[in-house]
mmCIF file of the N, C-alpha and C atoms, coordinates in Angstrom:
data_MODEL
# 
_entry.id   MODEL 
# 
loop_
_atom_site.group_PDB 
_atom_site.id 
_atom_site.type_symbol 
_atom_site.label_atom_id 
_atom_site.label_alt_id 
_atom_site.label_comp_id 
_atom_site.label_asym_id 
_atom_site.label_entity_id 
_atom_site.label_seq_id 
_atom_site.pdbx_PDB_ins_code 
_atom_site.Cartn_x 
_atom_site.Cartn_y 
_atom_site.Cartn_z 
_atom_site.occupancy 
_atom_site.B_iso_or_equiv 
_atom_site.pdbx_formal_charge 
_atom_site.auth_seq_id 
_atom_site.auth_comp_id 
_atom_site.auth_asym_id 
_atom_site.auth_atom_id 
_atom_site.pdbx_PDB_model_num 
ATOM 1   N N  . UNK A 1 1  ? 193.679 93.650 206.821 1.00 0.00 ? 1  UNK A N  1 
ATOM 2   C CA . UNK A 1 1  ? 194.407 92.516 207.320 1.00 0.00 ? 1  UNK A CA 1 
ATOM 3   C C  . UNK A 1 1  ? 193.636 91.235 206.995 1.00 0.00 ? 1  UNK A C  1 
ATOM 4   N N  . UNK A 1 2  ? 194.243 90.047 206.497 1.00 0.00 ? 2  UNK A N  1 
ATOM 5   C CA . UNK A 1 2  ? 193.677 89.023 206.123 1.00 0.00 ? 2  UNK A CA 1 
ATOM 6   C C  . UNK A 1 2  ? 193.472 87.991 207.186 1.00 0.00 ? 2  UNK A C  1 
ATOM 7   N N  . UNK A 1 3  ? 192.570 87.335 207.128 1.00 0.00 ? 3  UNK A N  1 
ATOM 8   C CA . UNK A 1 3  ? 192.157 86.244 207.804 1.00 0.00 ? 3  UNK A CA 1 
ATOM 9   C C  . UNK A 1 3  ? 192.505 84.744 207.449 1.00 0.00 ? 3  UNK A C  1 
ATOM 10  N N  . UNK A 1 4  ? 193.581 84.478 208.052 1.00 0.00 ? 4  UNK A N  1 
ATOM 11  C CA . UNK A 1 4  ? 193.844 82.986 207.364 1.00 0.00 ? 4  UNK A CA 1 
ATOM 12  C C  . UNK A 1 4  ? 192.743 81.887 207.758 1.00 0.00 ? 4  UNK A C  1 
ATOM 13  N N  . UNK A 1 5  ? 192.203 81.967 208.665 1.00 0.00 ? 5  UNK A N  1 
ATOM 14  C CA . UNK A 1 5  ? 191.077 81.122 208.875 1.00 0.00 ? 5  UNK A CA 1 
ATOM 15  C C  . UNK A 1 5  ? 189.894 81.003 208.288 1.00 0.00 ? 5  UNK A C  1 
ATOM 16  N N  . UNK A 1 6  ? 189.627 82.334 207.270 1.00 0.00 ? 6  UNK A N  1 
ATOM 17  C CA . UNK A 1 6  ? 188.134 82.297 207.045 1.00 0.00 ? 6  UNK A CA 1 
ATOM 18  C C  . UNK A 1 6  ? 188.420 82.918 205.456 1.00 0.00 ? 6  UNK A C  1 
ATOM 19  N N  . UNK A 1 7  ? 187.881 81.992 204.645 1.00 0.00 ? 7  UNK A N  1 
ATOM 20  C CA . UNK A 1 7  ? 187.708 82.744 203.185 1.00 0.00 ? 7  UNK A CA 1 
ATOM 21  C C  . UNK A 1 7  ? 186.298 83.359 202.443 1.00 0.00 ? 7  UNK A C  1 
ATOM 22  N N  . UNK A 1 8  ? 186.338 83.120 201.247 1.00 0.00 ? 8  UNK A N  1 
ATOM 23  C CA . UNK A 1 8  ? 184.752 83.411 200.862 1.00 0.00 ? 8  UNK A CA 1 
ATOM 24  C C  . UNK A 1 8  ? 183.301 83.000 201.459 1.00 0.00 ? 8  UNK A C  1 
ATOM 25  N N  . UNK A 1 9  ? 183.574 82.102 201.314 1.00 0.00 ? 9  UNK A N  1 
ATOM 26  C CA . UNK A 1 9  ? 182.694 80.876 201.786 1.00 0.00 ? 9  UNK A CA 1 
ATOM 27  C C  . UNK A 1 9  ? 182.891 79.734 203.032 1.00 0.00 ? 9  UNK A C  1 
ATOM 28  N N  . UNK A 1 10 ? 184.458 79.698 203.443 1.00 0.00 ? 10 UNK A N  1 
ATOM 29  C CA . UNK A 1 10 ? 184.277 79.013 205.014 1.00 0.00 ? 10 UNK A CA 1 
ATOM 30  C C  . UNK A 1 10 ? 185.201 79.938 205.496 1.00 0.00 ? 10 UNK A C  1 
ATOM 31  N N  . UNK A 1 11 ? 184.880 79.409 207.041 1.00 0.00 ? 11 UNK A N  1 
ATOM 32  C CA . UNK A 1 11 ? 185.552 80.936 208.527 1.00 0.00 ? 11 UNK A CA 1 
ATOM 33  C C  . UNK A 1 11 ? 185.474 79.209 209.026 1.00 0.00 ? 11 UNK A C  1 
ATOM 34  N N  . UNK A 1 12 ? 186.587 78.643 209.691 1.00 0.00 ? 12 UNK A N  1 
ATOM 35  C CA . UNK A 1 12 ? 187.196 77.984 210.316 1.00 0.00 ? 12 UNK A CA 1 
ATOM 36  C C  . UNK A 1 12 ? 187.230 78.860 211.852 1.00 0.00 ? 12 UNK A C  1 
ATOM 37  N N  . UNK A 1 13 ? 186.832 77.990 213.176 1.00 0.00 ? 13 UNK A N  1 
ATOM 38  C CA . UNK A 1 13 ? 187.058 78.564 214.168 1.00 0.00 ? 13 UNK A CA 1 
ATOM 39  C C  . UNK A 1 13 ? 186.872 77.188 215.379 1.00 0.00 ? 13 UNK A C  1 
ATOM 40  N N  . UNK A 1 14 ? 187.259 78.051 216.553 1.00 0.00 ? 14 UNK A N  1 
ATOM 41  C CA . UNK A 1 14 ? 187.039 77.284 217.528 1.00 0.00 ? 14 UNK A CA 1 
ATOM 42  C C  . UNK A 1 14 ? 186.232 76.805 218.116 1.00 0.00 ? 14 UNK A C  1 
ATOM 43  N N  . UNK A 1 15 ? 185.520 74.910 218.679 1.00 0.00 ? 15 UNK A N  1 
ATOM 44  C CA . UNK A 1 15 ? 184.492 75.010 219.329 1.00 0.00 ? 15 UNK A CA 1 
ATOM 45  C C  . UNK A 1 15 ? 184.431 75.653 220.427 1.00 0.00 ? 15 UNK A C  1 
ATOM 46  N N  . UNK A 1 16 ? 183.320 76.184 220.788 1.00 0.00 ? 16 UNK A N  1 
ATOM 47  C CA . UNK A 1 16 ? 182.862 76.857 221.827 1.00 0.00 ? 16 UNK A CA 1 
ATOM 48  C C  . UNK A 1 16 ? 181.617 76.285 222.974 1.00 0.00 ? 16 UNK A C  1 
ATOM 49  N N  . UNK A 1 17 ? 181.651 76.300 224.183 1.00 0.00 ? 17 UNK A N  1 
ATOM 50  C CA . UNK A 1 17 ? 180.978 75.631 225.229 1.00 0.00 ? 17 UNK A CA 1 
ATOM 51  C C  . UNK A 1 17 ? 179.076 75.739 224.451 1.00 0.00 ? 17 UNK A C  1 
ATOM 52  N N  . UNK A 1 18 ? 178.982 77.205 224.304 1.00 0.00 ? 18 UNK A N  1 
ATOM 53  C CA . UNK A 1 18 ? 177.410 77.576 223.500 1.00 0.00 ? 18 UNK A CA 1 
ATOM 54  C C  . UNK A 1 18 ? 177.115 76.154 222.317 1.00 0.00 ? 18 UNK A C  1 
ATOM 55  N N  . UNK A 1 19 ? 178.211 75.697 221.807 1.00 0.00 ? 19 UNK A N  1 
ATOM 56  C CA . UNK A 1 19 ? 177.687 74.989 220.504 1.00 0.00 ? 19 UNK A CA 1 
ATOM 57  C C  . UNK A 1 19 ? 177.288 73.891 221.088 1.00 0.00 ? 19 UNK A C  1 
ATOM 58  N N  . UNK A 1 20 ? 177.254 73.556 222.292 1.00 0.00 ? 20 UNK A N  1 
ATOM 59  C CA . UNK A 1 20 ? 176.771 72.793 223.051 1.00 0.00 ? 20 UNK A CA 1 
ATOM 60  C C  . UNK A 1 20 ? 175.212 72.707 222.526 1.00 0.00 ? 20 UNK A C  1 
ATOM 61  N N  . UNK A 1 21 ? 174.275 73.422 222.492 1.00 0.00 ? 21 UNK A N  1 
ATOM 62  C CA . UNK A 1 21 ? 173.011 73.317 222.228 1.00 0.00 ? 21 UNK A CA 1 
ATOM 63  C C  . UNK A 1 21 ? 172.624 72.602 220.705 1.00 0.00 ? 21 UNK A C  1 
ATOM 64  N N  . UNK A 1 22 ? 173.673 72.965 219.533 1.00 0.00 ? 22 UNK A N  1 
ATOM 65  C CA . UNK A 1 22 ? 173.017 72.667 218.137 1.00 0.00 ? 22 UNK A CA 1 
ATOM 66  C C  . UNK A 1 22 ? 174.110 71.436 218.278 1.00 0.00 ? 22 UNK A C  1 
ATOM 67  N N  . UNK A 1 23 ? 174.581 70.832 218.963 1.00 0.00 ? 23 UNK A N  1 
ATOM 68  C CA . UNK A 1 23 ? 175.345 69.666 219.140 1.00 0.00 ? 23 UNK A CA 1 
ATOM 69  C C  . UNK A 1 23 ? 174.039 68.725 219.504 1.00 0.00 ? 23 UNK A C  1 
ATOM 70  N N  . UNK A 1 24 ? 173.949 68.958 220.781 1.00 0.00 ? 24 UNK A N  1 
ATOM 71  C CA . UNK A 1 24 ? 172.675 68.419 221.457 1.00 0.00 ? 24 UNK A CA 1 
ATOM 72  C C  . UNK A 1 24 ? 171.454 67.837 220.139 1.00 0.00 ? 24 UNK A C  1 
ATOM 73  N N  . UNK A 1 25 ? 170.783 69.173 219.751 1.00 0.00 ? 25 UNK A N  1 
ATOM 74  C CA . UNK A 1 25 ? 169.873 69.038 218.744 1.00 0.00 ? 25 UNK A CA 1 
ATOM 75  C C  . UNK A 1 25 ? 169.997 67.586 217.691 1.00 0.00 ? 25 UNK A C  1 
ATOM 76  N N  . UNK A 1 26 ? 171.482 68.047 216.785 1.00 0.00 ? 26 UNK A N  1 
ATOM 77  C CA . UNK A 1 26 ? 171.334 67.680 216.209 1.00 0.00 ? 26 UNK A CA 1 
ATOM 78  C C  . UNK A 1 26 ? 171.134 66.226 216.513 1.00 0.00 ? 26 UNK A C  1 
ATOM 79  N N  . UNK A 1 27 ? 172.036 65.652 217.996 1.00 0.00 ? 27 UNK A N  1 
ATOM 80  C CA . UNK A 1 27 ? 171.667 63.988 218.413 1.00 0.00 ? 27 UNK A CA 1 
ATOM 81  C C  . UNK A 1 27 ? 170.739 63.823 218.673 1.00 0.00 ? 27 UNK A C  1 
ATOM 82  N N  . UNK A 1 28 ? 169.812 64.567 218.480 1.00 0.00 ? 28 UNK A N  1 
ATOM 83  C CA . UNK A 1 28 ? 168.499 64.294 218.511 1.00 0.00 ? 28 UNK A CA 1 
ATOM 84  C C  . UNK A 1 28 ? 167.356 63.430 217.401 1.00 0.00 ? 28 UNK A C  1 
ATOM 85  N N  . UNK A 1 29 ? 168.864 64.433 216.059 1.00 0.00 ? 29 UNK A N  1 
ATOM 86  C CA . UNK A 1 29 ? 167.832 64.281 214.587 1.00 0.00 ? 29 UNK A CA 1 
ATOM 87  C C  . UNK A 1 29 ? 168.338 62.561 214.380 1.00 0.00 ? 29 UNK A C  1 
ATOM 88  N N  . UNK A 1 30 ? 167.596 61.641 214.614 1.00 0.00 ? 30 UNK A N  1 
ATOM 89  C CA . UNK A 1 30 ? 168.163 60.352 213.740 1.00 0.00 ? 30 UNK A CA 1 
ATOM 90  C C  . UNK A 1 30 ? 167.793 59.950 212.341 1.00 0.00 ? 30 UNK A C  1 
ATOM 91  N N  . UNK A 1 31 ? 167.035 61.171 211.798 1.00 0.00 ? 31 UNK A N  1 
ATOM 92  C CA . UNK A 1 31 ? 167.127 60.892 210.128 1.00 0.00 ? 31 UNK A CA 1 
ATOM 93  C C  . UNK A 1 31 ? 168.567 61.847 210.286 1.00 0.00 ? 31 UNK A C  1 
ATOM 94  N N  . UNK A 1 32 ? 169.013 62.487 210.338 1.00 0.00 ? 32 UNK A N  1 
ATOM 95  C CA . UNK A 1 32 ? 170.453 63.269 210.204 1.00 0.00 ? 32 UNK A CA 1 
ATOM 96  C C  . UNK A 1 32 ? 171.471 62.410 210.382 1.00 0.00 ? 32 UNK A C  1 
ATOM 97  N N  . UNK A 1 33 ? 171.403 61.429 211.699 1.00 0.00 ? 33 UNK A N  1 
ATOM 98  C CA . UNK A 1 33 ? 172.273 60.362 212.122 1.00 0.00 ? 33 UNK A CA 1 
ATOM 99  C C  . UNK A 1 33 ? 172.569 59.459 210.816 1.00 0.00 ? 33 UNK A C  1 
ATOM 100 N N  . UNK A 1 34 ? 171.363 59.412 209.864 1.00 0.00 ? 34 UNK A N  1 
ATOM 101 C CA . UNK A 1 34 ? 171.168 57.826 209.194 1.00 0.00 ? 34 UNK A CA 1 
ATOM 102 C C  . UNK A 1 34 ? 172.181 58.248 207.954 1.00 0.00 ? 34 UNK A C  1 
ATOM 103 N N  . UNK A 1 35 ? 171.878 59.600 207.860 1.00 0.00 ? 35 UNK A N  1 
ATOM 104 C CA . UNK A 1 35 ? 173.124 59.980 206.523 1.00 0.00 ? 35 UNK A CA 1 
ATOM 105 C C  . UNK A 1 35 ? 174.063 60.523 207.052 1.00 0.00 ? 35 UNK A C  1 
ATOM 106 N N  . UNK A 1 36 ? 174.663 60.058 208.208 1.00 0.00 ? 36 UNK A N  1 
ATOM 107 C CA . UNK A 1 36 ? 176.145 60.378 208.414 1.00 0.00 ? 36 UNK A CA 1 
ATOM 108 C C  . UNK A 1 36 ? 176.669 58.876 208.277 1.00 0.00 ? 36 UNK A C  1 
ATOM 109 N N  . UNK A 1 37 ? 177.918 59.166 209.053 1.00 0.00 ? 37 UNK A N  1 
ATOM 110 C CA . UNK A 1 37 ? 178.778 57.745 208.871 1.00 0.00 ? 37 UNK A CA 1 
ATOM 111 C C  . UNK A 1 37 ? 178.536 56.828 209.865 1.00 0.00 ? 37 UNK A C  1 
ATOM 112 N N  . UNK A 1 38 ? 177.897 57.700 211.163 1.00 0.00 ? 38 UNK A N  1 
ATOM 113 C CA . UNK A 1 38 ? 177.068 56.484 212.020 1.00 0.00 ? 38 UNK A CA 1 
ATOM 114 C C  . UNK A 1 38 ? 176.397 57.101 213.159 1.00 0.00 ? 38 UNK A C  1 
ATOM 115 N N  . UNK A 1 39 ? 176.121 56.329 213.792 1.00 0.00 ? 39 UNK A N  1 
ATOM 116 C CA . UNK A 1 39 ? 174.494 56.796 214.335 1.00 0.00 ? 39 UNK A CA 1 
ATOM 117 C C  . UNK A 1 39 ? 175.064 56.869 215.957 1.00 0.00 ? 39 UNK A C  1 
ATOM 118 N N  . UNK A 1 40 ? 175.311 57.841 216.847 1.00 0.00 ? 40 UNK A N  1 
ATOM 119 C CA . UNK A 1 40 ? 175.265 57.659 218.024 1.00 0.00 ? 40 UNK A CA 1 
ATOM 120 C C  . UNK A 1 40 ? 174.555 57.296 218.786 1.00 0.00 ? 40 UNK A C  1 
ATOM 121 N N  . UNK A 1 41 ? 174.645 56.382 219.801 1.00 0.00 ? 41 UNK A N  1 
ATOM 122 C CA . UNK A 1 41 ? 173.389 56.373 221.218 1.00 0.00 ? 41 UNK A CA 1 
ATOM 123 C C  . UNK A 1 41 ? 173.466 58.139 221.766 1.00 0.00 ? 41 UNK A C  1 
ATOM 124 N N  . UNK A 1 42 ? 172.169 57.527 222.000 1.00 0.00 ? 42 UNK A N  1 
ATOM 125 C CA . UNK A 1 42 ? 171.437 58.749 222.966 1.00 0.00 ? 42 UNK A CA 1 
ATOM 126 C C  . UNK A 1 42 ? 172.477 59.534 223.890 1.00 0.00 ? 42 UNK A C  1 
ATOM 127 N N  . UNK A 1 43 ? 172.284 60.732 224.514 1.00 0.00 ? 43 UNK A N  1 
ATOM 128 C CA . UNK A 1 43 ? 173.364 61.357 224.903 1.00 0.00 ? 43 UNK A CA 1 
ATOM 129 C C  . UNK A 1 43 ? 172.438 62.421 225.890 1.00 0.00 ? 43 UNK A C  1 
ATOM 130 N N  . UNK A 1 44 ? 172.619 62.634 227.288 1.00 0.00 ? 44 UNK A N  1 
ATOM 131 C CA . UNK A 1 44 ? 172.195 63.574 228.253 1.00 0.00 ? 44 UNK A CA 1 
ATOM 132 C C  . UNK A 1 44 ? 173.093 64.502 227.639 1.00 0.00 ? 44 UNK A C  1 
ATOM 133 N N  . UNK A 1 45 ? 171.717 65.981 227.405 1.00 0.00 ? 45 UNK A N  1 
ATOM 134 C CA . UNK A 1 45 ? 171.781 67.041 227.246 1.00 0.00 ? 45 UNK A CA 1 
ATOM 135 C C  . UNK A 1 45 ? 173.724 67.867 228.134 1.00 0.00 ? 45 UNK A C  1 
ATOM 136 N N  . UNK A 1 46 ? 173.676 67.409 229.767 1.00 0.00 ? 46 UNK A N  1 
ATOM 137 C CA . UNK A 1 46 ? 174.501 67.620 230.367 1.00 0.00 ? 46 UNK A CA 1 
ATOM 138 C C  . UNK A 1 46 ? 176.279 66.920 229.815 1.00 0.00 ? 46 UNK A C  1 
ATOM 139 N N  . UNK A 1 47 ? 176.283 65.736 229.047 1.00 0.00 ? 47 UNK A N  1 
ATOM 140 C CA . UNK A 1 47 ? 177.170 64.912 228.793 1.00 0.00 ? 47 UNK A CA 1 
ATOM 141 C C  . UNK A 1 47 ? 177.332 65.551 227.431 1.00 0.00 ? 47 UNK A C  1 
ATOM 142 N N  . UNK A 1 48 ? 176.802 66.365 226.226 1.00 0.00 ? 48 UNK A N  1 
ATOM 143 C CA . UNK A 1 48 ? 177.079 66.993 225.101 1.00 0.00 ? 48 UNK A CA 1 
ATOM 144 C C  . UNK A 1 48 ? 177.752 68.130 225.777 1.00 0.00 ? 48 UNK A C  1 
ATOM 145 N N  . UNK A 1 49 ? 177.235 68.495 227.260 1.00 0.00 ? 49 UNK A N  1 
ATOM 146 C CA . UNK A 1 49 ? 177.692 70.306 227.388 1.00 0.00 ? 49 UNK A CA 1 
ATOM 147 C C  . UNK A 1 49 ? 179.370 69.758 227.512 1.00 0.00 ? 49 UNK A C  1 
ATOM 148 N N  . UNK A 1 50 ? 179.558 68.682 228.329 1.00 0.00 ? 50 UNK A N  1 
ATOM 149 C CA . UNK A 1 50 ? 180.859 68.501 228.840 1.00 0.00 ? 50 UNK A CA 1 
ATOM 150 C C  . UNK A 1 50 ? 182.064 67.978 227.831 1.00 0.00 ? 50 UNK A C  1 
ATOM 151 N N  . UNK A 1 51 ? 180.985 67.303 226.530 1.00 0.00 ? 51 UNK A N  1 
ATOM 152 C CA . UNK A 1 51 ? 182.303 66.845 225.447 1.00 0.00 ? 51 UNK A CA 1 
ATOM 153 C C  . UNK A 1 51 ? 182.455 68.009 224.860 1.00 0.00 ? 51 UNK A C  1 
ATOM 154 N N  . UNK A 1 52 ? 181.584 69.600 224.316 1.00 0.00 ? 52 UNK A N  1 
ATOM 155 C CA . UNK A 1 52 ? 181.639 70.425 224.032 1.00 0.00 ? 52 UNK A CA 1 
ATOM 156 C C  . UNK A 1 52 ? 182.785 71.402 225.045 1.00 0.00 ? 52 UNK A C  1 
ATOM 157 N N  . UNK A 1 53 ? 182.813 71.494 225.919 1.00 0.00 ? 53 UNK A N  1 
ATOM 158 C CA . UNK A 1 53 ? 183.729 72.208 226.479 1.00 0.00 ? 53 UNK A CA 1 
ATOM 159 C C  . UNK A 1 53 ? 185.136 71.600 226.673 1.00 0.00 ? 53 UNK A C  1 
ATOM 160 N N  . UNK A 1 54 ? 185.212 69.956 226.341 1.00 0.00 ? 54 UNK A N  1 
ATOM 161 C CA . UNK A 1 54 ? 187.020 69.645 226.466 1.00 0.00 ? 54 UNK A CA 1 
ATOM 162 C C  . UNK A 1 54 ? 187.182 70.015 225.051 1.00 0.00 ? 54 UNK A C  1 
ATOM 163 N N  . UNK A 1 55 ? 187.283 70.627 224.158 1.00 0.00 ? 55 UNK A N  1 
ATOM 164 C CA . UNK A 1 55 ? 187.681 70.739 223.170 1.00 0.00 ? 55 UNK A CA 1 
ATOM 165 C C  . UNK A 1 55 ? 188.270 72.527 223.281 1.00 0.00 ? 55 UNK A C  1 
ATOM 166 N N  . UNK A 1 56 ? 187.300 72.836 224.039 1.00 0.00 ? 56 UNK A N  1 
ATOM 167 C CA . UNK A 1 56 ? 186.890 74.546 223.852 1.00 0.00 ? 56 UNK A CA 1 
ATOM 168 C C  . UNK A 1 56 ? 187.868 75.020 225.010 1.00 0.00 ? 56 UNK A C  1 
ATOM 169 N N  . UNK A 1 57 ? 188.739 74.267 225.684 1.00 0.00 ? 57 UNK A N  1 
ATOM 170 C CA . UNK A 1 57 ? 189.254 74.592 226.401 1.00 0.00 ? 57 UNK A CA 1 
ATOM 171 C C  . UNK A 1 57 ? 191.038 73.989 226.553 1.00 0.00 ? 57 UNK A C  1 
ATOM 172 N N  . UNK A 1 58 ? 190.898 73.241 225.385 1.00 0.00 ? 58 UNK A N  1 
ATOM 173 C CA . UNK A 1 58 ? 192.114 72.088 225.466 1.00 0.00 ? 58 UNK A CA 1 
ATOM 174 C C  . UNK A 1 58 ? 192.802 72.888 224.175 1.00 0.00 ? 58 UNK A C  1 
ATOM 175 N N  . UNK A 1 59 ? 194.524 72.984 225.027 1.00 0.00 ? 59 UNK A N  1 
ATOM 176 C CA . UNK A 1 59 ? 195.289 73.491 223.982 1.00 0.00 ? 59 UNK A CA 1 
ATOM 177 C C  . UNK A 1 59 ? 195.607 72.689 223.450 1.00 0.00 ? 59 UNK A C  1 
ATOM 178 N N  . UNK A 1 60 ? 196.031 72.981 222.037 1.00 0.00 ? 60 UNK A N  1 
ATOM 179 C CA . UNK A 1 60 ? 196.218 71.964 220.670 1.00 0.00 ? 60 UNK A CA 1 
ATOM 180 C C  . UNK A 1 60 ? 197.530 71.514 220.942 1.00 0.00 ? 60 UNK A C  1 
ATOM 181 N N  . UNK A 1 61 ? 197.668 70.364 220.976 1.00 0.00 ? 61 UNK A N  1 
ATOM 182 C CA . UNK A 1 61 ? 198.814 69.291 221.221 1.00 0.00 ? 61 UNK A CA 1 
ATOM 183 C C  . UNK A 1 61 ? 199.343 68.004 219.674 1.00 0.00 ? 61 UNK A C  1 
ATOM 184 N N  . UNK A 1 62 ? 200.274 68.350 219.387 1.00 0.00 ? 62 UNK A N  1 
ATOM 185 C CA . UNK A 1 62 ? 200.974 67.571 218.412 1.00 0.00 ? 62 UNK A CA 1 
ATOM 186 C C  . UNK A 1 62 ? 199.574 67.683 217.029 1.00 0.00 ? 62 UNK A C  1 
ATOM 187 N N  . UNK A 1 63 ? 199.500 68.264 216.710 1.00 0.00 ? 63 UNK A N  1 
ATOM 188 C CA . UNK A 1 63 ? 198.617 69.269 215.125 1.00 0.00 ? 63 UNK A CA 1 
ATOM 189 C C  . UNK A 1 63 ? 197.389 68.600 215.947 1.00 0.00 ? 63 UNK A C  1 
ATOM 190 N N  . UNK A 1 64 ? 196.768 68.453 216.813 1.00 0.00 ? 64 UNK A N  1 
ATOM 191 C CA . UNK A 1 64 ? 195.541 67.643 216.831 1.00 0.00 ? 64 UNK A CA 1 
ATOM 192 C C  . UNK A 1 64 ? 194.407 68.719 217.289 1.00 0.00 ? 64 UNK A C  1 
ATOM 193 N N  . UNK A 1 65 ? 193.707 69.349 216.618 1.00 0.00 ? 65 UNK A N  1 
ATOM 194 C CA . UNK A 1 65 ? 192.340 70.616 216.871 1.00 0.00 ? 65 UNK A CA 1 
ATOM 195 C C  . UNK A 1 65 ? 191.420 69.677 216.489 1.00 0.00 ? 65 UNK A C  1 
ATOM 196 N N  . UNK A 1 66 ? 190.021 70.541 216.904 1.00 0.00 ? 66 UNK A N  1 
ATOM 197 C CA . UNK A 1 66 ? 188.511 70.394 216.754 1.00 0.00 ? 66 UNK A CA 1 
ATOM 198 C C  . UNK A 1 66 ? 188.454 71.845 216.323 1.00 0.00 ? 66 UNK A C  1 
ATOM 199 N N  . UNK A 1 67 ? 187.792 71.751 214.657 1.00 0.00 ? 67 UNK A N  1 
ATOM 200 C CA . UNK A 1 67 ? 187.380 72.654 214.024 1.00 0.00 ? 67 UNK A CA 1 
ATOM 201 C C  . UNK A 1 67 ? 185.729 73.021 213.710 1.00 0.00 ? 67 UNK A C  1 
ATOM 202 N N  . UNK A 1 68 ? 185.250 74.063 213.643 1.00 0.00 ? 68 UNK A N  1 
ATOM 203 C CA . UNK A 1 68 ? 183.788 74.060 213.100 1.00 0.00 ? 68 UNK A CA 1 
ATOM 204 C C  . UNK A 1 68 ? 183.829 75.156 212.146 1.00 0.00 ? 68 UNK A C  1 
# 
């Protein structure tokens, strides 16, 4: 049975409350920040767990998902 979400090389899936931690991390890295498209303020560990879980818990409304 095929997987429409996941091919050779990407698996498309849902965020999950756990990704909370390498979320966290990465606002940590601000050389990582400097080569994205922009740089967030600082962020309590507790305030990543909570934007991580409205996603992980919110049914998809008019095509609008959070993919990883």
């Amino acid at each position: 049975m095929a997987n429409i979400w996941q091919g050779e090389r990407v698996r498309l899936r849902a965020v999950e409350p756990e990704d909370a931690d390498c979320y966290f991390g990465w606002s940590q890295d601000t050389d990582l920040a400097r080569a994205d498209y922009s740089i967030d303020f600082p962020m309590l560990r507790e305030a990543v767990r909570k934007w991580a879980l409205e996603p992980a818990t919110k049914e998809p409304k008019d095509d609008v998902y959070r993919w990883l």
